[in-house]
C-alpha positions as CSV (number, residue, x, y, z in Angstrom):
1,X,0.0,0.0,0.0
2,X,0.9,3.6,-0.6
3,X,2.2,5.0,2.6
4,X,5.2,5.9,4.8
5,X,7.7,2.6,5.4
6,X,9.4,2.1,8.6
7,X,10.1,-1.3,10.1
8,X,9.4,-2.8,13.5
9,X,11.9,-5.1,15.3
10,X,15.1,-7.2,15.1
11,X,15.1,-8.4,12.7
12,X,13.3,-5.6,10.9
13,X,9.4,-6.1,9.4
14,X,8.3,-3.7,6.8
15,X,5.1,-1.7,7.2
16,X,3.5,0.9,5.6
17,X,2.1,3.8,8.0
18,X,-0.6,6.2,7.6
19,X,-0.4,9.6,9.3
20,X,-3.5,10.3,11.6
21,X,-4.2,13.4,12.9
22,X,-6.5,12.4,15.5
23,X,-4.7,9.6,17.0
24,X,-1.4,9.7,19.5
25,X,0.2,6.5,19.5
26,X,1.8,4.4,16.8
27,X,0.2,1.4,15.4
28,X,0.4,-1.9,13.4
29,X,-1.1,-4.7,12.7
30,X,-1.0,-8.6,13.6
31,X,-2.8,-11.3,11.4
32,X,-4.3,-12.5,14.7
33,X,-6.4,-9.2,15.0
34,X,-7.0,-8.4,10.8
35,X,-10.1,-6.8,10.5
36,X,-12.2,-10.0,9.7
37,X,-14.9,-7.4,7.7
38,X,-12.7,-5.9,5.4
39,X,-10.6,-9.1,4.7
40,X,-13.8,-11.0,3.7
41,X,-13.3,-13.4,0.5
42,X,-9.7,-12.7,0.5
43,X,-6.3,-13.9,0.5
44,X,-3.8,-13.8,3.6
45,X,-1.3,-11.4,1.5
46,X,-4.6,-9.8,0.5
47,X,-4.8,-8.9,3.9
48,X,-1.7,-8.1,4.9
49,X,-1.3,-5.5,2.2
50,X,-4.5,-3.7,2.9
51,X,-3.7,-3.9,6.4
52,X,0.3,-1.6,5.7
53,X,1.7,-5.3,7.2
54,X,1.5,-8.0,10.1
55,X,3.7,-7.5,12.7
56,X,4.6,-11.4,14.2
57,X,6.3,-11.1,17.4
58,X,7.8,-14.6,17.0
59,X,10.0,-13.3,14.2
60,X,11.4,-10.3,16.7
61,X,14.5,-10.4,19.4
62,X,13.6,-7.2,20.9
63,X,9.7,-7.8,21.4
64,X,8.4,-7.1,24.5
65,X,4.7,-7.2,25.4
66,X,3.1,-4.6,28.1
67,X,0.0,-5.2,30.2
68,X,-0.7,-1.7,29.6
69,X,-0.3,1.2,27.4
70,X,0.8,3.0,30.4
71,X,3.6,0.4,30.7
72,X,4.3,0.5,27.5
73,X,5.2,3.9,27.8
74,X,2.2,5.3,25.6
75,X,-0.6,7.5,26.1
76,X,-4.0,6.8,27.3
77,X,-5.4,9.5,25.7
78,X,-6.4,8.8,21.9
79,X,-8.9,10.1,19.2
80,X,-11.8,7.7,17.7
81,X,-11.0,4.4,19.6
82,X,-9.6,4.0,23.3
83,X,-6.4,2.6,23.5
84,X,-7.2,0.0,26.3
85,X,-8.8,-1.7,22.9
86,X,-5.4,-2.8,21.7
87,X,-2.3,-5.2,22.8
88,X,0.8,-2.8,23.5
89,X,4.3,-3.8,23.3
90,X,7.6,-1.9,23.2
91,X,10.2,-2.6,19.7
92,X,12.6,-1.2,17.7
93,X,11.1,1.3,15.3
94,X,13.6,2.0,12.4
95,X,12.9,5.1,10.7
96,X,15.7,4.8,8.5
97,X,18.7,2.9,8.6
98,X,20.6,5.1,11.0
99,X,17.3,6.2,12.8
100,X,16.2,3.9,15.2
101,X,13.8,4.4,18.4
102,X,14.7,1.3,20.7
103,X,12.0,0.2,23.2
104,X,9.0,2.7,21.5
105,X,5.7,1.9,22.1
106,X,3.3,0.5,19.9
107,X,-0.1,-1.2,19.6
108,X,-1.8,-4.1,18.0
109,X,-5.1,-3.1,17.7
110,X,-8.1,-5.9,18.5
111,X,-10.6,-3.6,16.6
112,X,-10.1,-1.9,13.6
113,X,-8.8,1.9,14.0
114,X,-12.2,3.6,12.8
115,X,-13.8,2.2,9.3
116,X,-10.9,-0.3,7.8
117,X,-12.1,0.5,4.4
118,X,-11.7,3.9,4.6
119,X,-8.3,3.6,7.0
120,X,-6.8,0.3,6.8
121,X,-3.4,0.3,7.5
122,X,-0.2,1.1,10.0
123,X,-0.7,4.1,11.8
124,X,1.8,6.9,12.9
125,X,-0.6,8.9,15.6
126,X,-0.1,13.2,15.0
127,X,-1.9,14.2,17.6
128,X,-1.4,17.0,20.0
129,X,0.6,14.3,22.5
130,X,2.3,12.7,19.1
131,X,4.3,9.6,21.3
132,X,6.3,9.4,17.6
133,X,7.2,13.2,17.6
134,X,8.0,13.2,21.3
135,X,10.1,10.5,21.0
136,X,12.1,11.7,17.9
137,X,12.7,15.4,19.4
138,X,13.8,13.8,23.0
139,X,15.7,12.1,21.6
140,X,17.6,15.3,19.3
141,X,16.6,13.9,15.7
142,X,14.3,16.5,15.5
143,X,14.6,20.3,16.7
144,X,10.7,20.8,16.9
145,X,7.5,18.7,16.9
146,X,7.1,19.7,13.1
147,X,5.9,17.7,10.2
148,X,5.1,18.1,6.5
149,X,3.4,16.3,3.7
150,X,3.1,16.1,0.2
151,X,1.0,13.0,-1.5
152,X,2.8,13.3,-4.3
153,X,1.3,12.4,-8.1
154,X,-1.0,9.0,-8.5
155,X,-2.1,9.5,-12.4
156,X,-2.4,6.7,-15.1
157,X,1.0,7.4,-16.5
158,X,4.8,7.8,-15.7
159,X,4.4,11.7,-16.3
160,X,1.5,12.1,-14.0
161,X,3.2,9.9,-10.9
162,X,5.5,11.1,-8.3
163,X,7.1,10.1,-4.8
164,X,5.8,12.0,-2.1
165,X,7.5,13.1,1.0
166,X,7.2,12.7,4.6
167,X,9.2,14.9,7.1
168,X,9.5,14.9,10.5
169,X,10.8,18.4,11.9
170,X,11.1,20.6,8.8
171,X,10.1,20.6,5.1
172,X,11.1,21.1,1.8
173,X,11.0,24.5,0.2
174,X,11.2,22.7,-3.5
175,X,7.7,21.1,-3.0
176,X,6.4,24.8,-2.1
177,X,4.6,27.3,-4.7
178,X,3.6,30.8,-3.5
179,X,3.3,32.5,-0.1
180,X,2.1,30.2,2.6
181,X,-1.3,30.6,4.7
182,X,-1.3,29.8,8.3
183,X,-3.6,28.3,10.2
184,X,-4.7,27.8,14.3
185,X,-5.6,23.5,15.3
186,X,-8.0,23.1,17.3
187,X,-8.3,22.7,21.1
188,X,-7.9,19.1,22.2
189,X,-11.7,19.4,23.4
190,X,-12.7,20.3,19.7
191,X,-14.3,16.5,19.1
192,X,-15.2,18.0,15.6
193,X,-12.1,18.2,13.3
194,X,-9.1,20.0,14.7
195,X,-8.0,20.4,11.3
196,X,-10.8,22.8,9.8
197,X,-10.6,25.1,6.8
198,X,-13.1,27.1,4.5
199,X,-13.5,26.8,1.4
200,X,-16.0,29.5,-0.5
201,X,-15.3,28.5,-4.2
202,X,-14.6,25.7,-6.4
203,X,-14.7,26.1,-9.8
204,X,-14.5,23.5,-13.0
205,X,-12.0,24.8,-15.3
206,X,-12.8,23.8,-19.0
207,X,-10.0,23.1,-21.5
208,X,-11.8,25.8,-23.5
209,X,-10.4,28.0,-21.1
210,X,-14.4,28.7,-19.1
211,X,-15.3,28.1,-16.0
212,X,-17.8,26.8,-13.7
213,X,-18.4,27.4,-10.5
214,X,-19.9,24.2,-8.2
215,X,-21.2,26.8,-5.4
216,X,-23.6,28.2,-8.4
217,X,-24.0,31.6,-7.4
218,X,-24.4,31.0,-3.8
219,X,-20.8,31.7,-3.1
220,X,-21.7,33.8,0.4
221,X,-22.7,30.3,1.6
222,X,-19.0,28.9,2.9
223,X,-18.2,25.3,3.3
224,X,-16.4,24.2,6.1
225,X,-14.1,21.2,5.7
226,X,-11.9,18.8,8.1
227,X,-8.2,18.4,7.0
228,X,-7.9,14.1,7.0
229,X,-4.7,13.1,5.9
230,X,-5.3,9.3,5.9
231,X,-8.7,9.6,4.0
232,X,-8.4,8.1,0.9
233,X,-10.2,11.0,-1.5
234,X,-9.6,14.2,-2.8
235,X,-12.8,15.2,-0.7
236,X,-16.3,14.0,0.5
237,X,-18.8,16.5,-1.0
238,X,-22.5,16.9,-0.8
239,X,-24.6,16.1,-3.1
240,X,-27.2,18.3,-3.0
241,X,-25.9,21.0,-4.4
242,X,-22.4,20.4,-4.9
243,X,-22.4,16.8,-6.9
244,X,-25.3,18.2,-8.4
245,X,-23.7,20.9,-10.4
246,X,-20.6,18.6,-11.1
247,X,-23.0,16.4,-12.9
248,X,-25.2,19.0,-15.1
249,X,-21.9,21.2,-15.5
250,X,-19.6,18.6,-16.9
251,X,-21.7,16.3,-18.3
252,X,-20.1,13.2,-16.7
253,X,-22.8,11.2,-15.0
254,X,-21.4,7.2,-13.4
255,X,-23.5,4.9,-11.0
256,X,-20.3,2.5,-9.6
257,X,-18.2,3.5,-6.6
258,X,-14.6,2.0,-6.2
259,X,-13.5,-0.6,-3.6
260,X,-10.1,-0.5,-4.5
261,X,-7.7,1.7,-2.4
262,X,-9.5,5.0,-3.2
263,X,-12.1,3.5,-1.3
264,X,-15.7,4.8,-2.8
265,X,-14.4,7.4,-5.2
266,X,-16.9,7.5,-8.4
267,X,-16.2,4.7,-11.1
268,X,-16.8,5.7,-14.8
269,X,-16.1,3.4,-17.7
270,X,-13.6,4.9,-19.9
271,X,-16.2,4.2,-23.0
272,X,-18.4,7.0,-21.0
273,X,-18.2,10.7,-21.5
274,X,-15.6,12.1,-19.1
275,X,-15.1,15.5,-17.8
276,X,-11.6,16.9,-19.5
277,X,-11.0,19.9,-17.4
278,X,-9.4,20.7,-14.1
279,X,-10.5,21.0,-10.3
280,X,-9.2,24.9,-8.7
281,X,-10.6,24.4,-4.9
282,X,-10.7,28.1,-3.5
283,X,-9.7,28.7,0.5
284,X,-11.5,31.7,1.8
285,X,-7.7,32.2,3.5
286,X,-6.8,33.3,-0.5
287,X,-5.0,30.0,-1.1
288,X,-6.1,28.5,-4.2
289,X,-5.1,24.9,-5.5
290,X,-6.0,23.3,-8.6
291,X,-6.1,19.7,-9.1
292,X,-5.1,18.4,-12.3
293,X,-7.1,16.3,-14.8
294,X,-4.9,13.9,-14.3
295,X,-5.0,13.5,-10.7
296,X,-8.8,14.1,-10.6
297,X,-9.7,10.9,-12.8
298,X,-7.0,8.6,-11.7
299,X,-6.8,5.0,-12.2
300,X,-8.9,2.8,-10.6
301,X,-6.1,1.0,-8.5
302,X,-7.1,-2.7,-6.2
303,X,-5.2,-5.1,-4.5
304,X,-4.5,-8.4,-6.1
305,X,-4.5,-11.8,-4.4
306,X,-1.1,-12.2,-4.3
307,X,-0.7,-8.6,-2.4
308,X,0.1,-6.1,-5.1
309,X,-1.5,-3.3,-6.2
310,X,-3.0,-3.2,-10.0
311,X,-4.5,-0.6,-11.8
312,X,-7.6,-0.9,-13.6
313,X,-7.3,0.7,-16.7
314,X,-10.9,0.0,-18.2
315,X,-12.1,2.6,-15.7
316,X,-11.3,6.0,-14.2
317,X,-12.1,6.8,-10.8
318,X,-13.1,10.7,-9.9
319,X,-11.4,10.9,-6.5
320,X,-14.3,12.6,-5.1
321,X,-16.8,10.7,-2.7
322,X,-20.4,12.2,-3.1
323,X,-22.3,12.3,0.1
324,X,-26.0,11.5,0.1
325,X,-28.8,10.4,2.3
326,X,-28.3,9.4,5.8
327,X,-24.4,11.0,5.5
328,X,-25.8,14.3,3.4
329,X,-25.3,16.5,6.6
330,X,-22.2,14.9,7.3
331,X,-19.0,17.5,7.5
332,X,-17.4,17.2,4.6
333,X,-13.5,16.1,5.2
334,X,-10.5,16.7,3.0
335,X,-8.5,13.9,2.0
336,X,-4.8,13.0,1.4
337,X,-5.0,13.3,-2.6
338,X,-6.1,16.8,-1.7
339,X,-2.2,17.3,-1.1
340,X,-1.1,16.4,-4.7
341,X,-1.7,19.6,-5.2
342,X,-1.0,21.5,-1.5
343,X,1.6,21.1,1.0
344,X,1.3,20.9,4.3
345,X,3.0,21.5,7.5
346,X,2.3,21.3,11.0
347,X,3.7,22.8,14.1
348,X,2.5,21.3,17.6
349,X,4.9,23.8,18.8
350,X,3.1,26.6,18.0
351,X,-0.4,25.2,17.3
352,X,-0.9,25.8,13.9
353,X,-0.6,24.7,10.3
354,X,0.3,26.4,7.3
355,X,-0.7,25.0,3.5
356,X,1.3,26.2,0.4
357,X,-0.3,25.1,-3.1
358,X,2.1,22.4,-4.1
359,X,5.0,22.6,-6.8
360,X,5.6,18.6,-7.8
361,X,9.1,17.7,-7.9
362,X,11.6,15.5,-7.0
363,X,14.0,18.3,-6.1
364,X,14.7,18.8,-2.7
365,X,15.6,21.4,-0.4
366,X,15.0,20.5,3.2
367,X,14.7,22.9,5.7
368,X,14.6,22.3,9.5
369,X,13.3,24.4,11.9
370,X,13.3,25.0,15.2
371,X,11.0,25.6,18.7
372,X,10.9,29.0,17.2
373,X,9.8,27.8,13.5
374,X,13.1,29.3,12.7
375,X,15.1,27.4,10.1
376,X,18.4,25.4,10.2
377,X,21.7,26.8,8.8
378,X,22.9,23.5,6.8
379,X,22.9,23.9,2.9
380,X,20.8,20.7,1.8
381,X,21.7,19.8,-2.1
382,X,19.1,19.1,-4.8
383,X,18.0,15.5,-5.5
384,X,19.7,14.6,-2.0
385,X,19.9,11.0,-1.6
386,X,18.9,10.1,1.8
387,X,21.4,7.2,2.1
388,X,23.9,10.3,2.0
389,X,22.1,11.9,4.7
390,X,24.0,11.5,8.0
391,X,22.6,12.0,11.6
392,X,24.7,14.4,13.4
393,X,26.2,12.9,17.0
394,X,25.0,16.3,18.6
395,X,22.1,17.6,17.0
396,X,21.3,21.8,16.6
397,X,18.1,22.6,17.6
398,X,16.8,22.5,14.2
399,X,17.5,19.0,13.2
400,X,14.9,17.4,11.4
401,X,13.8,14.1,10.3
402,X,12.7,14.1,6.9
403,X,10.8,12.2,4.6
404,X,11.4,14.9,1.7
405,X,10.5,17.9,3.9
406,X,9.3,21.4,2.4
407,X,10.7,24.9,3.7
408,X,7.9,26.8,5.3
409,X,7.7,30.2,6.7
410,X,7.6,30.6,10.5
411,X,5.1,33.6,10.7
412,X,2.1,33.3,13.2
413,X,-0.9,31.4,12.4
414,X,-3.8,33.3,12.2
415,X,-7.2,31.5,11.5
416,X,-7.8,31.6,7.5
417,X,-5.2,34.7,6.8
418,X,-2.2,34.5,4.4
419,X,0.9,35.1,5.7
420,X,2.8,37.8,3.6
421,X,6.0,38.0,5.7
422,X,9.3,35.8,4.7
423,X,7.4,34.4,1.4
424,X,10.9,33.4,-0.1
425,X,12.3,30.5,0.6
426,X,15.2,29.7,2.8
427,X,18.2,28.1,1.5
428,X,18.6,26.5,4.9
429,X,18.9,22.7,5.4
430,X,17.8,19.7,8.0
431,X,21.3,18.9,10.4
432,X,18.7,15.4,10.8
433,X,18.1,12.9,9.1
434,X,16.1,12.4,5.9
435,X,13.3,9.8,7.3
436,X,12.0,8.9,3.8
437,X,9.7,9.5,1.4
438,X,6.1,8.9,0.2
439,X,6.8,7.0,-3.5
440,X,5.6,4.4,-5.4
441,X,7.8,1.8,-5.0
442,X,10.1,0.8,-1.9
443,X,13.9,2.1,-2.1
444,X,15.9,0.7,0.9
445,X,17.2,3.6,3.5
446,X,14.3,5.7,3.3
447,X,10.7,6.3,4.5
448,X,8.7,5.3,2.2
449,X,4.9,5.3,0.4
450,X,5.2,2.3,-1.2
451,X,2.6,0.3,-3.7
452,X,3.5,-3.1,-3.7
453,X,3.5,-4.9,0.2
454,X,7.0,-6.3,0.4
455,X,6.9,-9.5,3.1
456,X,10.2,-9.3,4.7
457,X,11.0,-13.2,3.6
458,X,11.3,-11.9,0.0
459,X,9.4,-9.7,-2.2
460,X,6.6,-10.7,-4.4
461,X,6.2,-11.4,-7.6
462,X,5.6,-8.7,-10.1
463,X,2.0,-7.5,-10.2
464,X,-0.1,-9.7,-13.1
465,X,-1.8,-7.8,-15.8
466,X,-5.3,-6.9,-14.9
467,X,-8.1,-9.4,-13.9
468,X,-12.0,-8.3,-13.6
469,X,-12.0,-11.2,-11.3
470,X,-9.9,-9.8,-9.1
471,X,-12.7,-7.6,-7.6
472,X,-13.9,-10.9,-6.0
473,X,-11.1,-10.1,-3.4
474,X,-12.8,-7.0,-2.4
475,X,-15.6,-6.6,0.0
476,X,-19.0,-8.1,-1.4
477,X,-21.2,-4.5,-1.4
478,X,-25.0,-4.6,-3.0
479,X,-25.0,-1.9,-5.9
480,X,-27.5,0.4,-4.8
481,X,-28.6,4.2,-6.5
482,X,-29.6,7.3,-5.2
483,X,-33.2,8.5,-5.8
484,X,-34.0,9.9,-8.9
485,X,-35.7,13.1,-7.4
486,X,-33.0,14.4,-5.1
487,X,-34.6,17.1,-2.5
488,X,-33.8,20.8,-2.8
489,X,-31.0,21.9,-0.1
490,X,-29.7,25.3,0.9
491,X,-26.2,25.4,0.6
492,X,-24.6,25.0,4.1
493,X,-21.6,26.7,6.1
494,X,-21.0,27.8,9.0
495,X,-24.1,26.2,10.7
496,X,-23.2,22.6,9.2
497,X,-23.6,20.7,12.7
498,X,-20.3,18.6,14.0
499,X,-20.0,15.8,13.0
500,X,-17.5,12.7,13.4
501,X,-15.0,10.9,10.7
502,X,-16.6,8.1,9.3
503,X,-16.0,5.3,11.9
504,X,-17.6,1.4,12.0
505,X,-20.5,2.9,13.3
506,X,-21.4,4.4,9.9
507,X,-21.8,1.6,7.2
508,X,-20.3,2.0,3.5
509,X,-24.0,1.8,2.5
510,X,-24.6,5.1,3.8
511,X,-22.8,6.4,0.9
512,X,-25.1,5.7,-1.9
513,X,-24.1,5.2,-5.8
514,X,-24.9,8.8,-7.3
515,X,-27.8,9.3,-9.3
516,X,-28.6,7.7,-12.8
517,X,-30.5,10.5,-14.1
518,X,-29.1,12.4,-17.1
519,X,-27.3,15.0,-16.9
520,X,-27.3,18.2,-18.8
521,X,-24.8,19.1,-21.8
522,X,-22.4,21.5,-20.6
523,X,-22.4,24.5,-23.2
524,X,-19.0,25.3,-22.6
């Protein structure tokens, strides 16, 4: 699966991790415990792959199980699922090859960690009382409890891909475009989102060079959104009005929702009239973002049987998850594909987050920063390789660990403002260590987002071509279709009432296919 590698143990097991902003601890997996719903009809390496791994303690030297997570050395005090729910051990956590946590705390969950279609896998826990980000500043790898993202590029071919990046205690100033905008998290009370922006605009750009804009007219009626970055979308959005006016305005109407990794994005048969243009999502902060065609339909990717990922190519998936029915009050949330085309970074020490619209490269230019947000003084090369990257024996203030971090500003975060001060970019580097990166395949020494699950024994062989009845590994799901006569909505903001992230509570059938009625020609 596509997420952040470390390894566990000695000797080392590969996992793929997730970053969850509403959890604290770290998490993996153990086939004892796999979600027995969302590995129905399926393989074991099925399983393990949509799970980011198995941990097996047998296999490790340095396994050690806990009663508690208190003895464990982890915190009681977790988002969407208590952590008395899980086994807790203490292990080696590699990082990278010369970043290694000994005796860190981590659980095996006995339930799944909120909706396992929607949030399978290995889980790094961001939270306010991060035990990952306490551990790696305590410890002097990193100068700050700082982090930074970017998705990177997931389109149907080797143009449109790209590695991501992960980066603990900095971030990299070549992945940045523009000035940044800063932005307060919530209070640890805030059970909503803690991660919430606004959005007042989004508008369909045609390859005609017109536009469209989703909100219709109604553009004094904001949208307030939750910042996920483990949910597998681009964004859930309303249907009523929002989907609505995607389907008359670009003409693209489809019935079938995905089960593949982009869990219940919108399948359309490539035979079917597609929308050509581009997504530009508009921030009332001034921050716009526009999300290419290319990322917008992406391939329709699932997990074979023998653990690898395989894209669908008879079908195109709009990353977008239209919420209906029983969820149509339900807050919408931002997803991870959302930063394709932003960056992100986060500052526990200051509470706040700032978001950059994203400039996809694989250049690099780390930048670590400090308690103060202020940046390192190394000079950090281009296309750095992080096998070259050496962790210092007495580490400034400002070290980092990196999984291809961006350079960020360190002005103060002020709820939905752009910050105009320091919008260039230092030339300043991580005195850390380069953690990894967020790609598309696994390269030893680094943190990676990797596609194909790698068991430690040996890898697997290479993914088969492409086999409709490979969908029989997915979870059985009854087709079902949205009413034909959708009821009128007002458009809803500020008064949308809290709601939580999709959790077990909340069944996939909640999410209804969207609706088979035609849709109008756009004139554009």
């Amino acid at each position: 699966m596509r997420g952040i590698q470390a390894h566990v143990g000695s000797p080392e097991q590969s996992f793929s991790f997730l970053p969850r902003l509403d959890y604290n601890n770290t998490y993996v997996y153990t086939e004892e415990f796999a979600d027995p719903t969302g590995c129905v009809n399926t393989t074991a390496k099925w399983c393990a792959s949509h799970h980011g791994g198995w941990f097996v303690a047998d296999d490790s030297d340095t396994y050690k199980l806990c009663a508690t997570v208190d003895a464990a050395g982890g915190t009681e005090a977790e988002g969407q699922t208590n952590a008395s729910f899980s086994n807790w051990m203490t292990e080696n956590l590699t990082i990278t090859s010369n970043t290694t946590l000994s005796k860190f705390p981590i659980g095996n969950p006995r339930v799944p960690l909120g909706d396992s279609n929607y949030n399978p896998q290995a889980v790094f826990g961001l939270d306010s009382g991060s035990t990952l980000l306490n551990a790696l500043k305590n410890g002097g790898h990193i100068g700050a409890r700082v982090w930074s993202m970017f998705w990177g590029l997931t389109g149907a071919t080797a143009s449109t891909k790209m590695d991501g990046s992960f980066i603990f205690g900095g971030y990299d100033a070549a992945k940045v475009s523009g000035k940044p905008y800063n932005y307060s998290i919530g209070s640890d009370t805030d059970s909503t989102c803690k991660y919430m922006i606004t959005i007042e605009d989004m508008v369909l750009n045609f390859p005609n060079g017109t536009t469209s804009s989703l909100f219709d007219g109604v553009q004094s009626q904001l949208m307030q959104a939750c910042i996920d970055t483990s949910f597998p979308n681009l964004m859930t959005l309303p249907y009523d009005p929002y989907f609505f006016n995607f389907e008359n305005m670009s003409g693209m109407v489809c019935t079938n929702r995905s089960l593949g990794v982009n869990y219940y994005g919108i399948l359309c048969d490539v035979d079917d009239r597609l929308y050509a243009g581009d997504l530009t999502i508009k921030l009332l902060s001034g921050l716009e973002v526009k999300i290419t065609n290319d990322q917008l339909l992406a391939p329709n990717v699932v997990i074979a049987g023998d653990g690898s990922l395989v894209e669908d190519n008879s079908v195109k998936e709009l990353i977008i998850n239209s919420i209906q029915d029983v969820n149509r009050k339900d807050l919408p949330y931002i997803g991870r594909q959302f930063l394709s085309a932003a960056y992100m970074m986060t500052n526990l020490e200051s509470n706040s987050f700032t978001l950059w619209a994203a400039n996809p490269t694989t250049d690099e230019e780390i930048i670590a920063l400090d308690e103060n947000g202020q940046p390192g003084t190394s000079v950090c090369s281009q296309n750095m390789d992080a096998n070259s990257t050496t962790n210092t024996t007495t580490p400034s203030s400002s070290s980092t660990v990196v999984v291809n971090t961006p350079s960020g500003t360190s002005a103060p975060a002020n709820d939905e403002s752009g910050s105009d001060s320091n919008t260039g970019l230092s030339t300043a580097a991580i005195a850390g260590v380069v953690i990894g990166v967020i790609a598309g395949v696994v390269a030893a020494g680094a943190l990676l987002f990797y596609v194909v699950f790698r068991n430690r024994r040996g890898q697997n062989a290479a993914p088969p071509a492409y086999d409709p009845g490979q969908y029989d590994m997915q979870k059985v799901q009854t087709p079902q279709e949205v009413s034909s006569e959708p009821r009128l909505v007002e458009l809803r903001g500020s008064e949308l009432e809290p709601q939580e992230l999709y959790g077990s509570e909340v069944r996939p059938g909640g999410y209804r296919n969207v609706s088979t009625r035609s849709a109008s020609t756009h004139s554009k």
